[in-house]
N, C-alpha and C positions, 0 to 999 in steps of 0.2 A: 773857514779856510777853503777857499778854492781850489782842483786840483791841479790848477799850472803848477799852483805852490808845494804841492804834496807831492808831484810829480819830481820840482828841483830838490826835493830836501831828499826822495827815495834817490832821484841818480847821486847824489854828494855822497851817500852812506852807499851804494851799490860800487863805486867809484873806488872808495877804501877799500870793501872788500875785496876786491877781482883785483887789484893793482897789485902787482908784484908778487904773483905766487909763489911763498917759497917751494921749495924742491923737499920733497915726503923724505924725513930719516930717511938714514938706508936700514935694508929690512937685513936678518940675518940671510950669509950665504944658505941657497935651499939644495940639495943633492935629488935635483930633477930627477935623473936617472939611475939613482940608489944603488950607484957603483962604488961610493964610501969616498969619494975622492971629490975636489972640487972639477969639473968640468971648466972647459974657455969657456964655454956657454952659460954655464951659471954663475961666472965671477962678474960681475958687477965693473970690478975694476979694466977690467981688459977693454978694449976696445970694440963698438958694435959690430965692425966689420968685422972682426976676426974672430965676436961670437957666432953670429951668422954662418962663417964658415965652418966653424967645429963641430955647429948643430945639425949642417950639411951633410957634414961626412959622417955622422950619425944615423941620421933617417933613412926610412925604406922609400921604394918610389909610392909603394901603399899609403904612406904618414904623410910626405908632399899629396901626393894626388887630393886627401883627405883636406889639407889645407886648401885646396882650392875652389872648396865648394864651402857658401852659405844660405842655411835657407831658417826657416822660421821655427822658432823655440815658443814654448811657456812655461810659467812659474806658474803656480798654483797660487792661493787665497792665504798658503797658512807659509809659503816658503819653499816647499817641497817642490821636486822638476822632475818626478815618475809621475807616468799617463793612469789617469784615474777608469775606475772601471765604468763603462758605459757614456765615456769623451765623448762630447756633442763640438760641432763646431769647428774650426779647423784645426784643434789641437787634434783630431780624431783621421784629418785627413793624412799624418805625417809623425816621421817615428820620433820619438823621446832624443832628447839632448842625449839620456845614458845610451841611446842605440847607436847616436848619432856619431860620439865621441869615442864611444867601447868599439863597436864593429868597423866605423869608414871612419877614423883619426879624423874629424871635424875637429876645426878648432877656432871657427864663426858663427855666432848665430842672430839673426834680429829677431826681437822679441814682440810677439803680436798681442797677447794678454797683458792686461794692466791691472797687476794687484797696486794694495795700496803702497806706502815706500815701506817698511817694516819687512812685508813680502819679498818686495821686488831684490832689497839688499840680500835678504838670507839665501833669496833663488841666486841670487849671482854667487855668494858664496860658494852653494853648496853645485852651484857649477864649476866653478873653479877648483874645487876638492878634488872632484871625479876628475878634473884634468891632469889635475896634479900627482894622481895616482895613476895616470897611466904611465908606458914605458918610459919616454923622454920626459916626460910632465910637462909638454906643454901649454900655457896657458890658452884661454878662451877670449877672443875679442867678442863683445855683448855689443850691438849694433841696434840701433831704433829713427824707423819714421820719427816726424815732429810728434812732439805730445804736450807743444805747450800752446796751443789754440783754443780759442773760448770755444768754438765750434768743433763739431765731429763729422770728417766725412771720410771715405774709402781709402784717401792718401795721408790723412794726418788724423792720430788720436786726441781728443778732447782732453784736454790735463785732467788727470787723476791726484790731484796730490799737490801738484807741480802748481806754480804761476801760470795766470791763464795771460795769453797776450791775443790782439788780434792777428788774422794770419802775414805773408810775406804781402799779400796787395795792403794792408794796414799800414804794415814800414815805408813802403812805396808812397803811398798817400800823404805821410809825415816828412818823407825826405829828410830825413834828418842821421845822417851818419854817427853822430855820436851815440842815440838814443839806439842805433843799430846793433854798436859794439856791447854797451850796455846790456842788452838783452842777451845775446850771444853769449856772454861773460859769464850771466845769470843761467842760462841754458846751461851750459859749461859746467858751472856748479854744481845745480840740481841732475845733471847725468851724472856727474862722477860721484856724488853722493852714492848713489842706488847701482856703480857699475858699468855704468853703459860707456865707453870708450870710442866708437865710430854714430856717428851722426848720418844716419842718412839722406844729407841734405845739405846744403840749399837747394833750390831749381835758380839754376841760372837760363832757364828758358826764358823767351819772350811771349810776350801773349797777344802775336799779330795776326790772330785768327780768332776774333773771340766767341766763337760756338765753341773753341777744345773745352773738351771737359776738367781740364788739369790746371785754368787762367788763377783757379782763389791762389795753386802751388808759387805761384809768381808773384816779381815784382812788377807787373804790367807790360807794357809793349815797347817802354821807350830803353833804348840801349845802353844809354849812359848815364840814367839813373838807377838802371838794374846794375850795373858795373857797379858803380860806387858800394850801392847794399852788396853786392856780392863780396867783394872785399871785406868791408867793417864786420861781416857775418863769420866770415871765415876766422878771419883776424880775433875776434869775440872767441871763438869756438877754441881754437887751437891756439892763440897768442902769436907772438913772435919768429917764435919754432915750436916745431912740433917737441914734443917733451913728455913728463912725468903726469904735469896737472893738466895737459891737453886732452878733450876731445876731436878725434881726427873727424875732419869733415869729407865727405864723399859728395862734391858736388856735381848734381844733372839738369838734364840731360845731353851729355855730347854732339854733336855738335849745334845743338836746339833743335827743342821740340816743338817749338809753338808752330809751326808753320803745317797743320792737319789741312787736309781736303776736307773741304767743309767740315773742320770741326769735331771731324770722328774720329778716335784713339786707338791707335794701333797697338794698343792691348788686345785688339778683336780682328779675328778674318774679314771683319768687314771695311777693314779699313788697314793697308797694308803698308803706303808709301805717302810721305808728304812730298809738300808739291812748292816748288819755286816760281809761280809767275811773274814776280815782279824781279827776277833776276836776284835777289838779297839773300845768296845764301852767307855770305859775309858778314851781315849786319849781325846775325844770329852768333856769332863768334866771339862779340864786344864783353860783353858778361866774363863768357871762358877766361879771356885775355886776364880780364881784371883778380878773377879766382887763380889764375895759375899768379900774379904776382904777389897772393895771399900764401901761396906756398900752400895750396889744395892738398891734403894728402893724398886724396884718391879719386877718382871720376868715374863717373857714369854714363856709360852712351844708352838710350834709347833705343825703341824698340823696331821704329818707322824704316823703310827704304829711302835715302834722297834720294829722289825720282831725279835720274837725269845730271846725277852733280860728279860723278866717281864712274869709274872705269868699266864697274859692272852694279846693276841695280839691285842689290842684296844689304840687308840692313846691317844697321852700324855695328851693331859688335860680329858681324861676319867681312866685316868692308875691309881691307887693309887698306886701302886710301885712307879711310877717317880715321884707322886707330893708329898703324908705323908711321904714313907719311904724313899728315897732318898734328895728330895729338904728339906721337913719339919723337918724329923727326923734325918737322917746324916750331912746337911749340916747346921740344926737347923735355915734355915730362917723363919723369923716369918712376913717379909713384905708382900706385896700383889703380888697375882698369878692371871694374870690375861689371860684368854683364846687369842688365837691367834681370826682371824676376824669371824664370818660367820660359826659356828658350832650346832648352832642351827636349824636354819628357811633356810628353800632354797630362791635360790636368782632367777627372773625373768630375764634376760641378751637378749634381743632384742627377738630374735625367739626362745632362749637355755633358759632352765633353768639348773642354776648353784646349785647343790646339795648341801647342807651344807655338811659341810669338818665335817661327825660327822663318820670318819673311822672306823671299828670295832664293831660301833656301831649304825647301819642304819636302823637298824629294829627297834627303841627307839621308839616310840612318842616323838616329841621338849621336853615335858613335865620330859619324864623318863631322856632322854639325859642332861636336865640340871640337874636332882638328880643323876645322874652319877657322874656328875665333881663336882655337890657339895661334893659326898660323898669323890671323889676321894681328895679333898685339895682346889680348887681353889677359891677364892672371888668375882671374877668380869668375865663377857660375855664382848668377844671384839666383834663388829661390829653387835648389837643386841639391840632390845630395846622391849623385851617382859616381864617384868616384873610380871606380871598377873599369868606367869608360878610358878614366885617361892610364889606368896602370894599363890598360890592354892597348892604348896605342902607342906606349913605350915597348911592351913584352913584346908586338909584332912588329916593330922597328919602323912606324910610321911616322913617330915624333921622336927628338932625342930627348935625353934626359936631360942634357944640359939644357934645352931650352923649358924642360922646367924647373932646372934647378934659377934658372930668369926671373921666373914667378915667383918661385921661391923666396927667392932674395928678398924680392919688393914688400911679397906677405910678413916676412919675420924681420923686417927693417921697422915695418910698423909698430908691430910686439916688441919690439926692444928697446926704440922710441918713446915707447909709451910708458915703460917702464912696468910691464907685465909680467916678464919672466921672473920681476924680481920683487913685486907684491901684487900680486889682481886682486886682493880680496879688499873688502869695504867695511869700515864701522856701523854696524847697524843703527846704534843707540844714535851716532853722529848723523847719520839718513835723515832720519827725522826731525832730527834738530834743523838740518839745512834745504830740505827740501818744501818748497811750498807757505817758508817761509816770511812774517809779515810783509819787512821790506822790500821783499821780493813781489807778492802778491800786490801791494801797493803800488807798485809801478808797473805791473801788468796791466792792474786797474785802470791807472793813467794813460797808458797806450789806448788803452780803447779806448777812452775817452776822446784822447787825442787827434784820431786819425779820423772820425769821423767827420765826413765829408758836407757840407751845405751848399745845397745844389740851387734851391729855389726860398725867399724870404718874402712873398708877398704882403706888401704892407709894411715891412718890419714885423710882421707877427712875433717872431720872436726874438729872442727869448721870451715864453709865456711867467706870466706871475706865478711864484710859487704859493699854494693856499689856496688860491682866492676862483679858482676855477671850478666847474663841474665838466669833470672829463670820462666821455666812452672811448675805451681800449678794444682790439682787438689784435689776437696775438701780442698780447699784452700779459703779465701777471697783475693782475686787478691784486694784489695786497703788496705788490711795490708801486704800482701806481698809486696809490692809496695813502705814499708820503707823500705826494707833488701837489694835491685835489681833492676833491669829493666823487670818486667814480658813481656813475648812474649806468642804469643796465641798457637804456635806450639811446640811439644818437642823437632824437627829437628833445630828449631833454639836458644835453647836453651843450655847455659852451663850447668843446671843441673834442675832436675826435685827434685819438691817435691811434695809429696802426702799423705796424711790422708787415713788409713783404718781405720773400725771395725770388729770385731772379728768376723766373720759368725755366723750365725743362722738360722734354719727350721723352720718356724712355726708350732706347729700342726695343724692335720687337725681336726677341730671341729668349730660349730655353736657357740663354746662360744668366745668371744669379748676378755676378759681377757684373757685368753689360747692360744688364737693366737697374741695376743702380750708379752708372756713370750719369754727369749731366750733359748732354748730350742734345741735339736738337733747337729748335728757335727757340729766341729770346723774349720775345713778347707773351703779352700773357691774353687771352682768348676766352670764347664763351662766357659760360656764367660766372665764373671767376670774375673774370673783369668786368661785366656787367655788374654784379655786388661793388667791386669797387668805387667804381665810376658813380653807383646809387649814392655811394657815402657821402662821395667827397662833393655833392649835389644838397646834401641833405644837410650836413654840418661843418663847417671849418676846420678843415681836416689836414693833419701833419702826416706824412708818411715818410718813414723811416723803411730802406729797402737794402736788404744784405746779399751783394753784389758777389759771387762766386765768379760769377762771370758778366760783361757789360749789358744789361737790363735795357729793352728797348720799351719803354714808358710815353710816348708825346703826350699822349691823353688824361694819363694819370698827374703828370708834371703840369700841365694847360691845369688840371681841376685842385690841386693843392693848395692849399696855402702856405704851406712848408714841407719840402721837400729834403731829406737825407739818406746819403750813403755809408752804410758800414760793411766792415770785409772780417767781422768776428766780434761781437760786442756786447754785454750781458744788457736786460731791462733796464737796469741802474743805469749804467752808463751811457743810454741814447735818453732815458728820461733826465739825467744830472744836465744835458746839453741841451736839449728841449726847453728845460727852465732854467736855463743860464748859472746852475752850478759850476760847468765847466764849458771851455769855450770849443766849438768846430774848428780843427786846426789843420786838416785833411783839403788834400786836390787830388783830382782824379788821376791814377795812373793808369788809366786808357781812357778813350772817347769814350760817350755815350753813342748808339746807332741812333738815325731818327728814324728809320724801319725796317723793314725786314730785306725788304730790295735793297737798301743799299748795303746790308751784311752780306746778303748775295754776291753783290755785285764789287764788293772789294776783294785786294788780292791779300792772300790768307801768310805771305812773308813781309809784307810791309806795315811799317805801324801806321797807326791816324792816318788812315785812306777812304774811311767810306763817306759817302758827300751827306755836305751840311747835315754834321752831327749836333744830336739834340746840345750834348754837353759836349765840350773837348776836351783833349787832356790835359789835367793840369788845374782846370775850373776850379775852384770852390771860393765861396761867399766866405767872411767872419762876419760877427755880432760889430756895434759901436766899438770902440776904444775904451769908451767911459764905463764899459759894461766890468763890473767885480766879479 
């Protein structure tokens, strides 16, 4: 069986499950605030609005302010969410859920640890216990990066548990919106399995600079293919409306990111504003457009300055241009805006300190800098938990109340939507039954198979005969190569090589930890490295498979192949099942190829498909015969 086939038989069962979710019993009324009465807020029946407001005239400015910051939690191995003695890591950098929730009323957290699902449900429980037991009992929104990528890098976890798929340039590559929503549904599922309720995610960025280090987060460069996936994603994610079975999507970044100065990420002082030469800050918009008619619950603006677009040159979540008169006023969303990580408080990083990304506006006090973005639009601090800030700019009468009781609203509109006030907690035994699941994992499988890209077929080489070959690997697992051939340990005695690249990268030179693990810098690959390469593909008939995070400047490597492939997340099995015509290459590029380095130079960093005579362009990719099974 072919995986087209196994692919259509997992979406027809992924199909029945995700359709028509019903709505969870109602759980017993809970007496949040253990006043022996039922509360407007904890009846079920009443109307959202008018719990919203009950729970209102409840709260301290302390409990709101608390609501408005989330920054990063962990669950432990066995379940447990207290900081163990001797925390290495970033759980070490940052206080406990119970500190978080006990002393500053948090009631968001994203989760950076990945136990396995067993863990992860009992940790959400036993977060939502501690919530339940404070005064009002408000629940906990559990927030998470992607975690269902075959690949692991700085923005997205490597699935633990979960179905691995390949990343957003994978879906981009397959164009295919149904298999879009499909996966999203499946997402869907496997979060609320384990708790997790807000999605930090999609990027509805573009990727018309391709040195950024953030292009794998994307669906490429072209605007109305990234639309379309930004839609069906969303749509996957949350459904129809926002509701019970929904995961709320948070999609970024505001108003695009892709558009870096050469490439550098304004996570770092070395890189503070993106830059519009080709005039297109508009084009960046088309994605948003399409996620606000997904009924986005929530957005994310970015960290950069638009150099040049807005009234004064101060980044997006300080801009009131980008966030009232553009996102609030034009685009009329009324959901929650919630700051990208770490714009507040500088961060300690081993021997560096990492500046707060508070661009434009660095000369603030923490204090001014969050009455900046409150003034600018925003409701919620990602990756911060100082709350004291904003009760202190209510107490000296800098902010009113009312306008956070604004934020307010939009935060506990969420929670009540969601249907948290009135169950957060999760079946654990059910966790594992649904998480990581066959049918699930089978068409994660499929995806990668699917999206991978055939760039070059000299000859027809392939599809290669399965058996009947002797084949050297590199970056290869030599015992799954091992069903395709007869691996040999030399190239010289080999009928054909096959090899795994990735995409080059420089690190910067900097003391900070995070910074020097972005990918960052030119594309091509140099020195002896490529010199090896170049020997091989001289020496033996050689296929290269190259996993594209960002667009790989290759002419030489491409000139000496005999088969050439792109993947954007993809296990051994699955570029070797294509290589031997188990499954077919069913992927186009969702960016250009460079044909060198001067012309990535010499393109403008907000336009898509602009550097001249690219090796590959967008859109490219080869298939096998027709005839091929």
């Amino acid at each position: 069986m072919t995986y087209r086939f196994t692919f259509l038989a997992a979406a027809a069962l992924i199909t029945l499950i995700g359709a028509g979710q019903p709505t969870p019993p109602a759980a017993p009324v809970r007496d949040l605030n253990k006043n022996g009465k039922v509360d407007p807020y904890e009846d079920p029946k009443q109307s959202i609005e008018a719990r919203i407001t009950d729970l209102l005239r409840q709260m301290t400015v302390a409990e709101k302010a608390g609501m408005m910051f989330i920054n990063g939690t962990i669950i432990n191995n066995d379940g447990t969410i207290d900081k163990k003695p001797g925390e290495q890591g970033p759980a070490a950098m940052m206080p406990s859920a119970i500190e978080n929730i006990t002393e500053r009323h948090m009631t968001h957290f994203n989760l950076w640890a990945v136990p396995g699902t067993r863990a992860f449900a009992m940790g959400n429980n036993a977060i939502q216990k501690l919530a339940e037991n404070t005064r009002l009992g408000i629940p906990v929104t559990i927030a998470s990066d992607p975690r269902h990528y075959f690949s692991s890098s700085i923005f997205g976890m490597a699935a633990d548990g979960f179905s691995q798929w390949p990343e957003q340039l994978g879906f981009a590559a397959i164009g295919d919106v149904t298999l879009m929503q499909q996966f999203a549904d499946i997402a869907r599922q496997e979060y609320l399995a384990v708790g997790i309720r807000e999605a930090l995610h999609p990027m509805a960025d573009l990727a018309t600079e391709p040195r950024w280090a953030r292009v794998s987060g994307t669906f490429g460069e072209d605007a109305n293919l990234s639309a379309k996936l930004v839609e069906a994603y969303v749509r996957g994610y949350q459904g129809p409306t926002l509701g019970p079975t929904s995961v709320a999507c948070m999609t970024k970044h505001f108003s695009g990111g892709g558009p870096q100065k050469e490439g550098l990420d304004p996570h770092f002082e070395f890189q503070k504003g993106q830059v519009y030469p080709g005039k297109n800050f508009n084009y960046h918009l088309i994605p948003f457009e399409a996620a606000f008619a997904a009924k986005t619950a929530a957005i994310m603006p970015y960290y950069g300055i638009p150099t040049d677009q807005t009234s004064e040159n101060v980044a997006f979540s300080f801009n009131k241009d980008i966030i009232t008169r553009l996102l609030r006023d034009k685009y009329k969303f009324d959901g929650v805006v919630c700051t990208d990580w770490g714009l507040i408080t500088d961060s300690k990083m081993g021997p560096a300190v990492w500046p707060a990304r508070a661009w434009g506006v660095e000369k603030l006090s923490r204090e001014e800098r969050v009455l900046k973005a409150l003034q600018a639009g925003v409701d919620q601090f990602g990756g911060e938990h100082c709350p004291e800030l904003v009760v202190k700019l209510v107490t000296d009468g800098k902010i009113s109340e009312a306008r956070i009781d604004q934020s307010i609203r939009r935060l506990l509109r969420q929670k009540f939507t969601l249907g948290l006030f009135d169950n957060p907690y999760v079946d654990v035994e059910k966790a594992t039954q649904i998480v990581g699941q066959p049918a699930f994992r089978q068409a994660g499988e499929a995806a990668q198979r699917r999206s991978l890209t055939l760039l070059k077929n000299d000859a027809k080489t392939l599809p290669l005969a399965m058996g009947k070959l002797k084949i050297y690997v590199r970056n290869v697992d030599p015992k799954v190569a091992a069903a395709y051939g007869t691996v040999v340990g030399k190239p010289e005695e080999a009928d054909v090589a096959i090899i795994r690249l990735k995409t080059p990268w420089v690190p910067v030179e900097t003391q900070n930890p995070m910074a020097r693990g972005f990918h960052h810098g030119d594309l091509d690959f140099k020195g002896k490295e490529k010199e090896e390469i170049l020997a091989l593909l001289k020496t033996v008939p050689t296929i290269v498979d190259i996993y594209l995070d960002r667009p790989a400047v290759i002419p030489e490597i491409s000139a000496g192949a005999k088969g050439l492939l792109a993947n954007y997340g993809a296990s051994d099995a699955a570029v070797l099942d294509v290589i031997f015509g188990k499954a077919k290459p069913q992927g186009k590029l969702p960016f250009e190829l460079p044909s060198s380095m001067e012309a990535v130079v010499n393109q403008k960093e907000d336009v898509p498909y602009d550097s001249k005579d690219p090796l590959y362009t967008f859109g490219f990719g080869l298939r096998y015969p027709a005839v091929l099974n």
